[in-house]
C-alpha positions as CSV (number, residue, x, y, z in Angstrom):
1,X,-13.4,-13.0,-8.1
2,X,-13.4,-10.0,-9.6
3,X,-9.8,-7.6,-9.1
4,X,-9.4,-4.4,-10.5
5,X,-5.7,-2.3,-10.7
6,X,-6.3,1.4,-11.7
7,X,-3.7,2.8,-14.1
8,X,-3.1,6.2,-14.3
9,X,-0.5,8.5,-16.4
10,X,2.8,7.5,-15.2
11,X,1.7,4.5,-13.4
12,X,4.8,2.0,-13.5
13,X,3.9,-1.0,-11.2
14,X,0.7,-2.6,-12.4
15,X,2.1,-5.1,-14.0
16,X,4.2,-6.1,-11.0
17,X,1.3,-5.8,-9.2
18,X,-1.0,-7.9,-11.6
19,X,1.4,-10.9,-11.9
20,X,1.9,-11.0,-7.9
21,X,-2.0,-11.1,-8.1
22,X,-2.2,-13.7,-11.0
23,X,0.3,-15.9,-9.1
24,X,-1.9,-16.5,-6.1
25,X,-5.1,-16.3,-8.2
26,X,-4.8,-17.8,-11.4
27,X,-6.1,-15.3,-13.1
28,X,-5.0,-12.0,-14.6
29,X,-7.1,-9.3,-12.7
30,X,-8.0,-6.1,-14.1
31,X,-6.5,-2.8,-15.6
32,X,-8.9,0.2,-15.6
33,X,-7.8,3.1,-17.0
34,X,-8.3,6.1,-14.6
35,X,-10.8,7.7,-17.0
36,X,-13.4,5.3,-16.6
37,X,-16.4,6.0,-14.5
38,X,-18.0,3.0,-13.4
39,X,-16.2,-0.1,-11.7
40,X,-19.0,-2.4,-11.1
41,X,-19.0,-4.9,-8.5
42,X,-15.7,-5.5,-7.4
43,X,-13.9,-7.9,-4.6
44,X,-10.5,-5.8,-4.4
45,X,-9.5,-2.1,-5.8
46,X,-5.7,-1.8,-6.1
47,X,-3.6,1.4,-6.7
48,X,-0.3,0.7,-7.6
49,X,3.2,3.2,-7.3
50,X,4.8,5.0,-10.0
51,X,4.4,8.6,-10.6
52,X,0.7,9.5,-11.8
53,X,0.5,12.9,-13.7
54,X,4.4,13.1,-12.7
55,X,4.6,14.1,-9.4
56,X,3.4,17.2,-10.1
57,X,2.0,19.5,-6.9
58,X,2.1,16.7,-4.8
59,X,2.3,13.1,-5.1
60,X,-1.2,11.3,-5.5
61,X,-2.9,15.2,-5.2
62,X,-3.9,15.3,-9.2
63,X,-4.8,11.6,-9.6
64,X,-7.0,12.2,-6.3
65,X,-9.1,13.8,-8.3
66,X,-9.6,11.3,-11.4
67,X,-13.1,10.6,-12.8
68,X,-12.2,6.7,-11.5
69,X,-11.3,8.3,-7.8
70,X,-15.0,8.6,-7.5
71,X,-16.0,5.3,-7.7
72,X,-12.9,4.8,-5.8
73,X,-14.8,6.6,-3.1
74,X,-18.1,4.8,-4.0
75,X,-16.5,1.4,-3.3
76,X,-14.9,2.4,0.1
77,X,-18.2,3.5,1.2
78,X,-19.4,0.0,0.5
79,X,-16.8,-1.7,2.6
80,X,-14.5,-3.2,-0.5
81,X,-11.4,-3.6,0.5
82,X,-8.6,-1.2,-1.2
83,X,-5.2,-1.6,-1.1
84,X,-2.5,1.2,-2.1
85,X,1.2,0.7,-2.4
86,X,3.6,3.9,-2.8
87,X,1.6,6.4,-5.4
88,X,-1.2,4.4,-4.8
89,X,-1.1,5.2,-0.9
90,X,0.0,8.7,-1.2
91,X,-3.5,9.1,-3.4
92,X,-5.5,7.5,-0.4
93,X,-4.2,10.2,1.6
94,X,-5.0,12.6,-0.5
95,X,-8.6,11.5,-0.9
96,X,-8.2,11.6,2.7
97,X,-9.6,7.7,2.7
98,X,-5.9,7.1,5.1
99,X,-5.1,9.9,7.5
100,X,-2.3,11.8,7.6
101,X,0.4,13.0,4.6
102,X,3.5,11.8,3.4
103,X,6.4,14.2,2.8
104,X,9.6,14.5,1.2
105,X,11.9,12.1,2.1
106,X,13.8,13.8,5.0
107,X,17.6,13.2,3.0
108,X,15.5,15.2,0.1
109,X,16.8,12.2,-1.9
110,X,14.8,9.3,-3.8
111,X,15.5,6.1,-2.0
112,X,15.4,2.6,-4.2
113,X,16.5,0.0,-1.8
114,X,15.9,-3.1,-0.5
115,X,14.6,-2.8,3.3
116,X,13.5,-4.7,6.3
117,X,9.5,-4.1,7.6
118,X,7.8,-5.4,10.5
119,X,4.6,-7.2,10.4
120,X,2.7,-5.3,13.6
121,X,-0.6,-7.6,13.9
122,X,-2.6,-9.8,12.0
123,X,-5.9,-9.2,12.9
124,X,-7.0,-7.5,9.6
125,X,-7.9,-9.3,6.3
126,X,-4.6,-7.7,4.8
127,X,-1.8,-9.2,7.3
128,X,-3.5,-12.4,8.1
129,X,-0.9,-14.0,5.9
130,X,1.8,-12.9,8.8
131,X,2.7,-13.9,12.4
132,X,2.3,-10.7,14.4
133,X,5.9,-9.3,14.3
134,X,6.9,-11.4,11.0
135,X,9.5,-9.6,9.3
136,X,9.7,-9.5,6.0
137,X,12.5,-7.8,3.0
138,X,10.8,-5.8,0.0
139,X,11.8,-2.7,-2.0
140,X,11.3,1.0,-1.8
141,X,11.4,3.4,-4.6
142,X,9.9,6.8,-3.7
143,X,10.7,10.4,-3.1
144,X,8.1,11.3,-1.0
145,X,7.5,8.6,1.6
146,X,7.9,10.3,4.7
147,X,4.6,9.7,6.7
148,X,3.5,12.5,9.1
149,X,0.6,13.0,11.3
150,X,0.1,14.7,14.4
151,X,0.4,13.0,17.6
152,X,-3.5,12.5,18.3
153,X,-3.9,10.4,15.0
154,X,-0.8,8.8,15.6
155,X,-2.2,7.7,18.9
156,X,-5.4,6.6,17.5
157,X,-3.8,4.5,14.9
158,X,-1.5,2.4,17.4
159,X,-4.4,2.4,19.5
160,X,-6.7,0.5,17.1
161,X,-4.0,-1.3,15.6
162,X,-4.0,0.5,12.5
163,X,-0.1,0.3,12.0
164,X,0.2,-2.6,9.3
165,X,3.8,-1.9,9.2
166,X,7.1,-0.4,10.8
167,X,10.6,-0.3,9.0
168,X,13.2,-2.1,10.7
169,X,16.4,-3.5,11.0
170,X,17.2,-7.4,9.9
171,X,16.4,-8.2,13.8
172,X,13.3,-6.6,13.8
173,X,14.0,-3.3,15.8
174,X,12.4,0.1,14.9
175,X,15.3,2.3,15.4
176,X,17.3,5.4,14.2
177,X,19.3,2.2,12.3
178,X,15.6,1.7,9.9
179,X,15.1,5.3,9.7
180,X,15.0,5.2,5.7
181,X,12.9,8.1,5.1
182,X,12.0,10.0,8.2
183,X,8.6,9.0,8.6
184,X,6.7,9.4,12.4
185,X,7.6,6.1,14.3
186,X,9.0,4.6,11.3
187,X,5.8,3.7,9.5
188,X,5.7,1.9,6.6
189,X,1.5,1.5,5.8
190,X,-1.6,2.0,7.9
191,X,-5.3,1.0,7.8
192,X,-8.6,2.3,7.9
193,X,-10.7,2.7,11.1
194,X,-12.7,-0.3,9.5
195,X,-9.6,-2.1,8.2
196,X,-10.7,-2.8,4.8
197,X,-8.3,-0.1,3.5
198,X,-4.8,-0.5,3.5
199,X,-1.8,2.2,1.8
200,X,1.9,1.2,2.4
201,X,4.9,2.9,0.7
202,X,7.1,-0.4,-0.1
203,X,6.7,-2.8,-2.8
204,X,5.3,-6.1,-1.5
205,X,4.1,-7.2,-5.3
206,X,7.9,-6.4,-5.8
207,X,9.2,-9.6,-3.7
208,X,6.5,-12.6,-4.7
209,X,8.7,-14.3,-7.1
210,X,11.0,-16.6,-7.2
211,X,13.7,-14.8,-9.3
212,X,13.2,-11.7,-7.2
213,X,15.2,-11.3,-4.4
214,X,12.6,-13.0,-2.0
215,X,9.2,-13.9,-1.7
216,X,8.4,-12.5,1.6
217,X,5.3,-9.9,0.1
218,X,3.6,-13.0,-0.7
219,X,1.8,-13.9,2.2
220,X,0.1,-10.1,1.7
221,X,-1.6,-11.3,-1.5
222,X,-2.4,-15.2,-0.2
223,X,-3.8,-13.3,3.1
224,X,-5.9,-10.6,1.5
225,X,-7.2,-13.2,-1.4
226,X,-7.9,-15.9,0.7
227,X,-10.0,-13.6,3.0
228,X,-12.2,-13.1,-0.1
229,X,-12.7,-16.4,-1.2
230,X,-12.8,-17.7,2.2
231,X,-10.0,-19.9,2.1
């Protein structure tokens, strides 16, 4: 199996992100520096959080247009799967590979937290590892989280089941008490029309240990692996 995490200037999580990867695969996966132009064959493309180029203009908009975002591209076109957490999903918007943007946070304030998501199906190669409605307690740490899109795509993506995730409360309810960041219907990540792309804003790789707080983002990385080794 072949993994590859894409590191960029100011990228802060991939090595969060490789060790929850190592732990369910045994082997390190990985780290291709966003100048490189050729990928090869690859079994999963991960973009991890953290603050490429700094933030600057937008979030994700000046690592969008890195030589690797072009294999990036190549490799979605192909069907390989692609997961993006924070910085990593705000460039998939950006490359407009996810619909939608995400905005400022609507306290204008960075939020690093702990906070409660909702599982919202597991028919996808990503959430296979949950029960429909499992929900599950990982971190946030972003300024700009707050997902928008207008009400057409919004419909389109709860029609196909595209919401991966929803914040919510410790009983599982989407209301004004899990509004963290302001975002439309309190998403937390969305897929692809063909599902094999996924970009949330928490930090599953950030609760797959066992001296973090929890180990509830683990069944992301068991689901997503184990659809590609068949297991």
């Amino acid at each position: 199996m072949d993994i590859a995490i894409l590191v960029f200037p100011g990228t802060n999580r991939e090595k969060d992100m490789a060790m929850a990867v190592q732990t369910v695969t045994g082997k390190a996966p990985r780290m291709v520096w966003h100048k490189e132009t050729d990928l090869g064959k690859l079994d999963l493309v991960i973009l991890p959080g953290g603050f490429s180029y700094g933030d600057y203009l937008r979030c994700g908009a000046m690592a969008a247009h890195s030589p690797i975002m072009k294999e990036v591209l190549r490799h979605a076109a192909r069907g390989t799967p692609l997961l993006g957490v924070c910085n990593g999903f705000q460039m998939l918007v950006e490359t407009g590979l996810l619909p939608g943007a995400l905005l400022r946070n609507q306290s204008l304030k960075f939020i690093c937290k702990q906070v409660y998501l909702r599982a919202e199906n597991n028919n996808n190669d990503f959430m296979r590892g949950f029960e429909a409605g499992q929900i599950i307690n990982v971190p946030v740490a972003h300024g700009e989280g707050n997902y928008f899109a207008d009400e057409d795509t919004i419909k389109t993506l709860n029609d196909q089941d595209r919401v991966a995730f929803r914040y919510c409360n410790e009983n599982g309810q989407s209301d004004e008490s899990a509004a963290i960041n302001g975002s439309r219907e309190h998403i937390a990540g969305i897929l692809s029309a063909d599902k094999k792309i996924l970009g949330m804003m928490p930090h599953p790789e950030n609760a797959t240990q066992s001296w973090q707080a929890n180990v509830s983002g683990l069944p992301l990385f068991t689901g997503m692996i184990g659809a590609i080794t068949g297991a």
